[in-house]
NUDOKOL-870335 format. One line per 4 residues: number of its first residue (from 1); their letters; for each residue x, y, z of N, C-alpha, C. Coordinates in Angstrom, 1 decimal. Atoms other than C-alpha are relative to their C-alpha. Example, Ala and Ser with C-alpha at 12.3 -4.5 7.8 and 13.67 -1.06 7.14 Angstrom:
1 = AS = 0.9 -1.2 0.0 12.3 -4.5 7.8 0.9 1.2 0.0 | -0.9 -1.1 0.0 13.7 -1.1 7.1 -0.8 1.1 0.8 .
// end
This chain:
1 = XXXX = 0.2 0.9 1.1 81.4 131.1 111.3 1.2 -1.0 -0.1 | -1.2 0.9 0.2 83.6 128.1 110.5 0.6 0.0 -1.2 | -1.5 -0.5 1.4 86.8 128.2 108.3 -0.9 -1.1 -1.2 | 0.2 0.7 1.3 85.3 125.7 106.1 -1.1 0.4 -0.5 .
5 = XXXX = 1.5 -0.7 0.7 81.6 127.4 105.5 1.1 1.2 -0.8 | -0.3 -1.3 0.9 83.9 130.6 104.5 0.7 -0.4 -1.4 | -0.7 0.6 1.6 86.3 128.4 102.0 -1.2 -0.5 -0.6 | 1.1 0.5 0.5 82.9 126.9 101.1 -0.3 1.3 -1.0 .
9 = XXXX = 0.9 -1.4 0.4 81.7 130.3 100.3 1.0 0.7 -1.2 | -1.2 -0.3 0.6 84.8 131.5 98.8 0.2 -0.4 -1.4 | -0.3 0.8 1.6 85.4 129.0 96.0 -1.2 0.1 -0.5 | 0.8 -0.1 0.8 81.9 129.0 95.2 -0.2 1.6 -1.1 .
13 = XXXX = -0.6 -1.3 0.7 82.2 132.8 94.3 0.9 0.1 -1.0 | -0.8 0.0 0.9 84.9 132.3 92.5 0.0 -1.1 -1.7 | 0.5 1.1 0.9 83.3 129.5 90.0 1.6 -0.5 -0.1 | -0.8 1.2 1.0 85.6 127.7 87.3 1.3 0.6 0.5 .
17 = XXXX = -1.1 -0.5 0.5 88.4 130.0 87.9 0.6 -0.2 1.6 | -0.8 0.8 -0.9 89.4 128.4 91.3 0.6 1.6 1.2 | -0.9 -0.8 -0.5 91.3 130.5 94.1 1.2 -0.6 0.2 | -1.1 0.3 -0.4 94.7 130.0 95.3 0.3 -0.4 1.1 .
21 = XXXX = -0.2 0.3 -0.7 96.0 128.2 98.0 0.5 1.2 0.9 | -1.3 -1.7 0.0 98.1 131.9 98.7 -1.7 0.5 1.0 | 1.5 -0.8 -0.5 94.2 133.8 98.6 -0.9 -0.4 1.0 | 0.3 0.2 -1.6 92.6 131.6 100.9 0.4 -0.2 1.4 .
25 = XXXX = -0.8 -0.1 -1.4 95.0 131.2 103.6 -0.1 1.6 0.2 | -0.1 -1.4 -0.4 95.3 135.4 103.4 -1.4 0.2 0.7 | 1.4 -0.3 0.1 91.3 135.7 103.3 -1.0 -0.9 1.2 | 0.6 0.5 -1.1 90.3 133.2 105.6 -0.2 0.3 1.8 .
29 = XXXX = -1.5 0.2 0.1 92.9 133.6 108.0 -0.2 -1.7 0.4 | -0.3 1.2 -0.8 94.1 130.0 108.1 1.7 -0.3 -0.2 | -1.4 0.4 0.2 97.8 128.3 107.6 -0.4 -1.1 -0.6 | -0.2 0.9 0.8 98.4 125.7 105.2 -0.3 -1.2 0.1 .
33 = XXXX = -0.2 1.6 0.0 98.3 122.7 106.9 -1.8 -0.4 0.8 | 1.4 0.1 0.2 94.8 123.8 108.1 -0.9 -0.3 -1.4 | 0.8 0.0 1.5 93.5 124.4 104.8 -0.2 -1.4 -0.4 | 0.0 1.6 0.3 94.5 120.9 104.0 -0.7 -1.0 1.0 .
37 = XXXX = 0.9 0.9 -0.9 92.8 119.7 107.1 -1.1 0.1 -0.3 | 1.2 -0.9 -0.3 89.7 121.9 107.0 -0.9 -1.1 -1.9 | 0.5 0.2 1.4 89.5 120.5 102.6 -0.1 -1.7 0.2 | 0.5 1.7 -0.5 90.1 116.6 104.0 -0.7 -0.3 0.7 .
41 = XXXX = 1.2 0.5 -0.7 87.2 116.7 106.1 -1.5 0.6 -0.3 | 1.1 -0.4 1.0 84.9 118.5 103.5 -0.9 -1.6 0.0 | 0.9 0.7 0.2 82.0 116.1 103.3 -1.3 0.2 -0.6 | 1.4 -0.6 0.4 79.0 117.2 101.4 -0.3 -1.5 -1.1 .
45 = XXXX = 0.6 0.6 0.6 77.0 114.8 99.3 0.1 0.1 -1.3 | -0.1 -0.7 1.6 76.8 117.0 96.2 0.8 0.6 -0.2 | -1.2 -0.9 0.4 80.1 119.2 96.7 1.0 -0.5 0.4 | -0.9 0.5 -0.1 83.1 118.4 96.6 1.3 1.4 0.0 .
49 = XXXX = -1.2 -0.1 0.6 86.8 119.8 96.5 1.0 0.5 -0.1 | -1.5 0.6 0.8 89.5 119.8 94.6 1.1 0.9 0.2 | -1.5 -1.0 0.0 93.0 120.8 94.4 0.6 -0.1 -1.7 | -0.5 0.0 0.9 94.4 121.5 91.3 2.0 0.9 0.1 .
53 = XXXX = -1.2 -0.9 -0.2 98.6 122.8 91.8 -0.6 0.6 1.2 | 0.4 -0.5 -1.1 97.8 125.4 94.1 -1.1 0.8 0.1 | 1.6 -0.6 0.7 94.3 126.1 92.7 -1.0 -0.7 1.2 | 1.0 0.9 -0.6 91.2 125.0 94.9 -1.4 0.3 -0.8 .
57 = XXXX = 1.5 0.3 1.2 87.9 124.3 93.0 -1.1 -0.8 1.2 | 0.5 0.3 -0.6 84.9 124.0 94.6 -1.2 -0.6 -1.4 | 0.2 1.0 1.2 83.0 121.0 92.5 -1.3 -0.8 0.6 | 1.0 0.8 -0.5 79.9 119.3 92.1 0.3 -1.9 -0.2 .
61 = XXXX = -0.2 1.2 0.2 79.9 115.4 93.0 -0.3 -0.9 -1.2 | 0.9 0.8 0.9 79.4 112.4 90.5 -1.3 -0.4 0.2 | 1.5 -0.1 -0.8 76.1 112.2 92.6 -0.6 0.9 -0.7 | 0.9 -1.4 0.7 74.7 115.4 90.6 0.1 -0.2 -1.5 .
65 = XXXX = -0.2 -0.1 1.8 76.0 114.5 86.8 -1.2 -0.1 -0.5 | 1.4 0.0 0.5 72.4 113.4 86.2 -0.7 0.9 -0.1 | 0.8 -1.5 -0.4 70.6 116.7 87.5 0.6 0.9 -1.0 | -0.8 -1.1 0.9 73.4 118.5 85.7 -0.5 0.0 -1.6 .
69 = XXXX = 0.5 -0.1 1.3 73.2 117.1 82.6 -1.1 0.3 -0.9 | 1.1 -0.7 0.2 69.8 117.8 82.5 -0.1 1.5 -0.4 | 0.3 -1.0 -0.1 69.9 121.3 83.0 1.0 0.6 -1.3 | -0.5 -0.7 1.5 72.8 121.6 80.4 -0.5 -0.8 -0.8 .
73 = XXXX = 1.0 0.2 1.3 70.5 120.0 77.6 -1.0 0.9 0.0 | 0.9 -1.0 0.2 68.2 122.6 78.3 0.2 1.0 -0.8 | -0.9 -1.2 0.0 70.9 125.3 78.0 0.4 -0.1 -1.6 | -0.4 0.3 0.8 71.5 126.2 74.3 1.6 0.4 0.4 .
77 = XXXX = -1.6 -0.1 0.0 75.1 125.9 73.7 0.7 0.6 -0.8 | -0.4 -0.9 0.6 77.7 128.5 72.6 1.3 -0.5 -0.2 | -1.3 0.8 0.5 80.5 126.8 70.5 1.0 1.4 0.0 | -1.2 -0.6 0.7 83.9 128.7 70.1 0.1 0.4 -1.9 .
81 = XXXX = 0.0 0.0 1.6 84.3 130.1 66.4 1.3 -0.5 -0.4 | -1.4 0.6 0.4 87.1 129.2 64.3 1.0 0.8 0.1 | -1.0 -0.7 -0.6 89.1 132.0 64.8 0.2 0.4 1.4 | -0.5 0.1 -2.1 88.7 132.0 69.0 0.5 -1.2 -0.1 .
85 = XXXX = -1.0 1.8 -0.3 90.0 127.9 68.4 1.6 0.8 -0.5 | -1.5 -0.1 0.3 92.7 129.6 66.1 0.8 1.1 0.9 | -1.0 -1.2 -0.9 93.8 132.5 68.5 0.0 -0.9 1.4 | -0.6 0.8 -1.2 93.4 129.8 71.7 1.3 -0.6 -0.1 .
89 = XXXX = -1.7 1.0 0.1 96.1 127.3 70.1 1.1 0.9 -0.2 | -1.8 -1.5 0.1 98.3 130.3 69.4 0.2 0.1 1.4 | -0.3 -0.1 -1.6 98.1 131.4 72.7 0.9 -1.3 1.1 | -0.7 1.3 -0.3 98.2 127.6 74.1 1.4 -0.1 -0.3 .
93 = XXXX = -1.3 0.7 0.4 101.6 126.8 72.2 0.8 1.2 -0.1 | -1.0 -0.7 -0.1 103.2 130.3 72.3 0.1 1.2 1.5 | 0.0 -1.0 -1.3 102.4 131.8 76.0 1.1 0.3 0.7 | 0.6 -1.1 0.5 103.1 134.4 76.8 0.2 0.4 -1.4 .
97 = XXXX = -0.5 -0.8 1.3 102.5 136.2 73.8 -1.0 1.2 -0.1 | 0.6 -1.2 -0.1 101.5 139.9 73.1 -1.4 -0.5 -1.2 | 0.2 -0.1 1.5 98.6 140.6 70.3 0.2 0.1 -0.8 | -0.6 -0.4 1.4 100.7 141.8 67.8 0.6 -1.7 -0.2 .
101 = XXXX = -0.8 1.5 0.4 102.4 138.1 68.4 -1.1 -0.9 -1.0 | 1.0 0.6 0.0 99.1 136.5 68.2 -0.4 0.4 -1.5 | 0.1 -0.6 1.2 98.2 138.9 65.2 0.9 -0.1 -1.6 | -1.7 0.1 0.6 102.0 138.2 63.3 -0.9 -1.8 -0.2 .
105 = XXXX = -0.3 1.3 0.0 101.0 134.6 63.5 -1.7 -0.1 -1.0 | 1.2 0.2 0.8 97.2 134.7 62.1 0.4 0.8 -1.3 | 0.0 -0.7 1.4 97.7 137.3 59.6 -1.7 1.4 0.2 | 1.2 -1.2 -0.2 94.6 139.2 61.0 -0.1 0.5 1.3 .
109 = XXXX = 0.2 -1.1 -1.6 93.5 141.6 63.7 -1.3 -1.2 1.2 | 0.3 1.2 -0.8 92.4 139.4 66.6 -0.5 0.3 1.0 | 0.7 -0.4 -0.8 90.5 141.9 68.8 -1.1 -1.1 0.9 | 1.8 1.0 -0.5 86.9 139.9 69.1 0.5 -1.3 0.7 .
113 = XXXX = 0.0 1.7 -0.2 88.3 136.1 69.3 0.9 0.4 1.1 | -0.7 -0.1 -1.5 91.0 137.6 72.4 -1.1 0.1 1.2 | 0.6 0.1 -1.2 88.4 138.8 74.4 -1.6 -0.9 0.3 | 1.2 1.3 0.1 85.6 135.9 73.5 1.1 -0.7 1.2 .
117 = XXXX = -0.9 1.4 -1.2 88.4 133.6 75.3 0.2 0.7 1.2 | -0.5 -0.4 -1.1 89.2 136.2 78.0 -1.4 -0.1 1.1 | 1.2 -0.2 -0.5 85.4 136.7 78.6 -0.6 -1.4 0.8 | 0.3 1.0 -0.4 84.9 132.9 78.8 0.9 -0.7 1.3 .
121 = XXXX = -0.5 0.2 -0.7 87.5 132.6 81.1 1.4 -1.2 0.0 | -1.3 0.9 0.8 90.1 130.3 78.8 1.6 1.0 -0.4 | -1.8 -0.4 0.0 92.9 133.1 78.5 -0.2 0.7 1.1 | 0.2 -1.4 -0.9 93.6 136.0 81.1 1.5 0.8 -0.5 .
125 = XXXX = -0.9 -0.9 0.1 96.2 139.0 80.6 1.0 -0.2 1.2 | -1.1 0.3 -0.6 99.6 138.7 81.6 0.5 1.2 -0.1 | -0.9 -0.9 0.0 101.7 141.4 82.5 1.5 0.1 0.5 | -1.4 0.3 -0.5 105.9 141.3 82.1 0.2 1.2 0.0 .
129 = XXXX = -0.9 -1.4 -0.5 107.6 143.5 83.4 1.2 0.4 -0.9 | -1.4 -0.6 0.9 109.9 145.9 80.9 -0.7 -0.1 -1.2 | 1.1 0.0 0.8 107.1 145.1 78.9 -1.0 0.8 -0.6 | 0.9 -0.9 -0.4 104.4 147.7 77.7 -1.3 -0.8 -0.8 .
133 = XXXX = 1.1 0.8 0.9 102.4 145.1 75.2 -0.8 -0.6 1.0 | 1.0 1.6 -1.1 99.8 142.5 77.5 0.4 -0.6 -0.5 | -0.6 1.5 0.2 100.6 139.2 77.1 -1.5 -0.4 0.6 | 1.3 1.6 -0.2 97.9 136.0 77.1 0.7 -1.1 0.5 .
137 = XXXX = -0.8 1.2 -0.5 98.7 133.0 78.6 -2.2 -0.6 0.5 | 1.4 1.3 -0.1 96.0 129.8 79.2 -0.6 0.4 1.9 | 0.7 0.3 -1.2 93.8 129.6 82.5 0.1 -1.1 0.1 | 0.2 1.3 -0.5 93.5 126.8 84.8 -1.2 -0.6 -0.6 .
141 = XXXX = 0.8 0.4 0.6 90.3 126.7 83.4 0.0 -0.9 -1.2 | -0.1 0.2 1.1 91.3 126.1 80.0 0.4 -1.3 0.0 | -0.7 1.0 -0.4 93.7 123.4 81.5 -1.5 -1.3 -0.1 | 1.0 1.3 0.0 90.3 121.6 82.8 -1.0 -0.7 -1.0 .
145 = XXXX = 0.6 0.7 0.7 88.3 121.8 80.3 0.3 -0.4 -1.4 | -0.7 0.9 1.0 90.6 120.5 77.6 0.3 -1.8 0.5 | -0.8 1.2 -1.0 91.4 117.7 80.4 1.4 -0.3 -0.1 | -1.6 -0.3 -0.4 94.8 118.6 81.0 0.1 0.4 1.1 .
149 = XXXX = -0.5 -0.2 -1.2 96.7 118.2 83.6 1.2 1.0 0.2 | -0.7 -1.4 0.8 99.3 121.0 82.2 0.0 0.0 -1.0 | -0.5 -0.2 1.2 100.9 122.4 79.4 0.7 -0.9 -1.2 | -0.9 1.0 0.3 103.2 119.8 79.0 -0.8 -1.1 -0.8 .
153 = XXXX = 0.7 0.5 0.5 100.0 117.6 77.9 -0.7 -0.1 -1.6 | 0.4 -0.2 1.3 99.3 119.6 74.8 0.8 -0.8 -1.1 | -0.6 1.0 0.7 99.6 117.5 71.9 1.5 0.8 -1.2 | -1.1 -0.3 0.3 103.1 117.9 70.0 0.5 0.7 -1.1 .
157 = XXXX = 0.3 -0.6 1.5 104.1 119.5 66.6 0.0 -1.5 -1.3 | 0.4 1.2 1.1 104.3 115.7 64.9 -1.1 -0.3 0.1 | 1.2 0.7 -0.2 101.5 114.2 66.6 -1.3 1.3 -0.7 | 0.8 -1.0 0.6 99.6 117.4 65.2 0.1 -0.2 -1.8 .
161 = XXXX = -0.3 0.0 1.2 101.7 117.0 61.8 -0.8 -1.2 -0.4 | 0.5 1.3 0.5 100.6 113.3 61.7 -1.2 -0.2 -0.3 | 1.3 0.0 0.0 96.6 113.9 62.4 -0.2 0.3 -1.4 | 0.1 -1.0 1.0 96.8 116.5 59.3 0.3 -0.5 -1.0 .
165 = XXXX = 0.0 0.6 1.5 98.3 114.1 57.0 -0.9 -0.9 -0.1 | 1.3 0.8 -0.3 95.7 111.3 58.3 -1.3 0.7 -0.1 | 0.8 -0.5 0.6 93.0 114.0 57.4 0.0 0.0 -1.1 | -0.1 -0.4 2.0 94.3 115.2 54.0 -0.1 -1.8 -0.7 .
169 = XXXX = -0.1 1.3 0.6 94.5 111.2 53.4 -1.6 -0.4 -0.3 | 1.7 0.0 0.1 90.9 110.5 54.4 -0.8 1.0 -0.6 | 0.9 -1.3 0.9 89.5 114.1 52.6 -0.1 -0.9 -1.1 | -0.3 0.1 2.0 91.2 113.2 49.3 -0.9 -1.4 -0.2 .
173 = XXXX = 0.7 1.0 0.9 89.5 109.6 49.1 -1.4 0.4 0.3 | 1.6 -0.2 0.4 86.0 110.9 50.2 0.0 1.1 -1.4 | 0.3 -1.4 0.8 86.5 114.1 47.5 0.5 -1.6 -1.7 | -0.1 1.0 1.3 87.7 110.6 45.0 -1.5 -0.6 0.1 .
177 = X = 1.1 0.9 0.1 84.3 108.9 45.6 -1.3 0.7 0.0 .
// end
């Protein structure tokens, strides 16, 4: 079989959550500078892809967004609750961080909303060493589908401060009218 049907095969297995540049060179076997040959002469119509760091994502083309979108308007859609947004941004802005951190910072027990995000594939368990708590930290996933390119993208504690006063501004005149 050829190295690129198996990376083909590979990433698709692996959906959103990508493999590693690392995993597929072990698993294939290839070396590095194949991989990068074997992924720049990828040609498919409908698939594509990508490199994200040392992530590889195997992706449908802008040739399919029509098909797609279709199929997800079919699909009902399962929003995040407001305590999985508020235990994400925790996470997001303090990774790693144990549950009790996560917990210390809500004020409540944060079982359900950890493993809604782990399940969806927006956190995953981290383990430090000298450590015995888990730790959370973001997925690449999470990265994409916020449209971030890292961490470093997330918005800041002003630009956050500033939104919040530009809310409470706009609330208070609709709660005046």
């Amino acid at each position: 079989m050829e190295k690129i049907n198996i990376i083909e095969g590979l990433l698709y297995i692996a959906g959103d959550l990508g493999l590693s540049e690392e995993t597929l060179m072990m698993h294939v076997p290839i070396t590095k500078m194949q991989l990068e040959a074997e992924v720049k002469k990828y040609d498919k119509e409908h698939l594509t892809i990508t490199r994200h760091g040392d992530m590889y994502f195997l992706k449908t083309t802008d040739n399919m967004e029509k098909y797609i979108k279709r199929v997800l308007a079919d699909r009902p859609t399962k929003k995040l609750s407001q305590a999985a947004l508020e235990v994400l941004a925790i996470i997001a802005y303090n990774q790693p961080i144990s549950r009790n951190g996560i917990e210390s910072v809500r004020g409540i027990q944060s079982d359900g909303p950890i493993a809604t995000l782990v399940n969806k594939g927006l956190v995953k368990k981290k383990n430090i060493s000298d450590e015995r708590a888990q730790h959370f930290e973001t997925t690449q996933s999470f990265l994409e589908i916020f449209g971030l390119e890292s961490l470093d993208d997330l918005p800041a504690d002003d630009m956050i401060a500033e939104q919040e006063e530009i809310d409470l501004f706009f609330n208070s005149l609709k709660e005046q009218n």
